[in-house]
TIMARRO-339433 format. One record per residue: x, z, y of N, C-alpha, C in turn. Coordinates in steps of 0.05 Angstrom, whole numbers, plus 5000, padded with zeros to 4 digits. Each point is the difference from the previous one (the first is absolute). Layout:
% TIMARRO-339433
XZYXZYXZY ...
% end
This chain:
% TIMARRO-339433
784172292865497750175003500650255016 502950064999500450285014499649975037 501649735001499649965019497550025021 497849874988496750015012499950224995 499950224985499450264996501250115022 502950035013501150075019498949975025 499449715004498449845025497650144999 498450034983497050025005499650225004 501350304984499250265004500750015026 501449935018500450115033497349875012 499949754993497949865015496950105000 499750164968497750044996499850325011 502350185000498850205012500550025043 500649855001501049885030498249865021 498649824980498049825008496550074987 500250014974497450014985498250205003 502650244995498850304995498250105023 501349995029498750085028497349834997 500749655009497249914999498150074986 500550134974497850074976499650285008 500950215023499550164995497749975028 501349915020499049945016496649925000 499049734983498449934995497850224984 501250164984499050284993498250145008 502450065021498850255025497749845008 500149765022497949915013497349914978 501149994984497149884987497850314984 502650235011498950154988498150145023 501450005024498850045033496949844987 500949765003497049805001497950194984 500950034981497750074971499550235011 501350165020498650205003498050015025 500549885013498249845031497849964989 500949814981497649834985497650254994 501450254978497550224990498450055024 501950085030499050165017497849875012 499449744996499249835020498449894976 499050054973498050024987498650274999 501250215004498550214991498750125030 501649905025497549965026498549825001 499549824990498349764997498150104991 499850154974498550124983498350215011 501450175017498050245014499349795018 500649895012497549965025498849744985 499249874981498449924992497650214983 501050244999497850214982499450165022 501950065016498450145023501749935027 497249815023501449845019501050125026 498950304990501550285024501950125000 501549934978502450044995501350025024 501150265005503350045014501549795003 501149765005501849934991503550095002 499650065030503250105003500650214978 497950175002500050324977501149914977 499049824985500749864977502649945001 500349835029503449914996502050174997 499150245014502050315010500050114966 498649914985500950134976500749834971 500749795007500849834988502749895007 500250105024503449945005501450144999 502349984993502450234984501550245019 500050214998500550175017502449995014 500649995026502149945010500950264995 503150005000501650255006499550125023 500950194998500250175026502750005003 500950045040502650005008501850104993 499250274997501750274981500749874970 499049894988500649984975501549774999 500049775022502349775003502250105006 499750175024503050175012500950164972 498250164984501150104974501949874986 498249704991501249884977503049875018 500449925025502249925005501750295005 500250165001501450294999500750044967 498049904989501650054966501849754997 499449735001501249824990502849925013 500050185027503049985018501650274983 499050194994501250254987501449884975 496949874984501949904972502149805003 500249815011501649725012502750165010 499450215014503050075011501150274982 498550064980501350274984502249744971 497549785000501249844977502249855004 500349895027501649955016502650095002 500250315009502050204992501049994968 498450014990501150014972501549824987 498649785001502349774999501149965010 501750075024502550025020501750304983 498550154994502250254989500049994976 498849764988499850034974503249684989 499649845025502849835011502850085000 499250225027502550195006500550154965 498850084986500350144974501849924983 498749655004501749874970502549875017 500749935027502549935014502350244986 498750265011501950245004500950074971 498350004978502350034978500449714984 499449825009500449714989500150024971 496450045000498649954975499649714990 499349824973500249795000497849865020 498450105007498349905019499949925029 503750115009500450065025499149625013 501249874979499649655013496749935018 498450184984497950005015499050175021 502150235011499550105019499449875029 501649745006498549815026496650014997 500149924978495949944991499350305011 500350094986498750305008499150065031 502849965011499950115026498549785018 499549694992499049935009496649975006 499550084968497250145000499950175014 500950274995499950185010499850055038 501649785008499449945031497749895004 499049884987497249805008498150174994 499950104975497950295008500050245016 502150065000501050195027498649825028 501449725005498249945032496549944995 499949984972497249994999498250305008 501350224982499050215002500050175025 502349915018499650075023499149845023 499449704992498050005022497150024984 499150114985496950085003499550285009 501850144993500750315016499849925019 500749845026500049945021498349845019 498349904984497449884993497450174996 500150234982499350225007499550215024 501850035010501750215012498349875033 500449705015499649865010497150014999 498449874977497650044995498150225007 501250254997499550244994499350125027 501949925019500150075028498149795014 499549754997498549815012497950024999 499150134981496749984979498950294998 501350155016499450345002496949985013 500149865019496250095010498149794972 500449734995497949974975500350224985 503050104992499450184970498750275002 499550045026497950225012497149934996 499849825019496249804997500150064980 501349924967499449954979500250224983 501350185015498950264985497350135003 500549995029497250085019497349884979 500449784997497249834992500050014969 502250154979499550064965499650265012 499850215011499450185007497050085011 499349895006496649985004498349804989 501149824981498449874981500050284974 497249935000499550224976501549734965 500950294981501649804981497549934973 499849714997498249944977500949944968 
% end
């Protein structure tokens, strides 16, 4: 019995878990298509002058704005490469006075590198971004700037 227990827990979070999560999401997409595309049905059967694009423009989910993408990758490269550091000096820590933990100092530092190249390339990704996307992130100030706010 230990055995199938062994076999199956990899298989089931390896194989099962994704497809089930997967099927999730999309069916949760659908169900929501589905409301949007009853509840425009519904106005222009009660009134056939309905707006329709108008309707759509507020029923669909607010895109981000550029600034706030370039934001969120400027935080998530900061955290990735501060955590990064840490578990590299937190490595170097337990090597240097060869605490019982030192055996796992390889792990450490190897985390600690993969978030480090993670955290610095979204800094760089940023940084890149930042300079490429300078005239939209203008337009798009320009244009929240003379929309009156509701």
């Amino acid at each position: 019995m230990e055995h199938v227990i062994k076999y199956l827990f990899p298989i089931f979070v390896c194989g099962v878990l994704p497809i089930a999560l997967v099927w999730l999401i999309v069916r949760m997409k659908m169900n929501e298509t589905n409301r949007r595309t009853q509840i425009i049905l519904a106005a222009i059967e009660k009134n056939a002058e309905t707006d329709i694009e108008d309707l759509l423009k507020k029923f669909s989910p607010k895109r981000r704005l550029l600034k706030e993408r370039l934001l969120t990758k400027l935080l998530w490269g900061t955290l990735a490469t501060i955590t990064g550091l840490g578990a590299i000096a937190f490595a170097v820590y337990l090597r240097a006075n060869n605490i019982g933990g030192a055996a796992d100092a390889p792990g450490f530092i190897v985390i600690g590198l993969m978030l480090l190249a993670i955290g610095i390339s979204f800094l760089i990704n940023f940084a890149i971004g930042k300079k490429m996307l300078a005239k939209e992130l203008d337009a798009e100030e320009k244009v929240l700037t003379q929309q009156p706010e509701s």
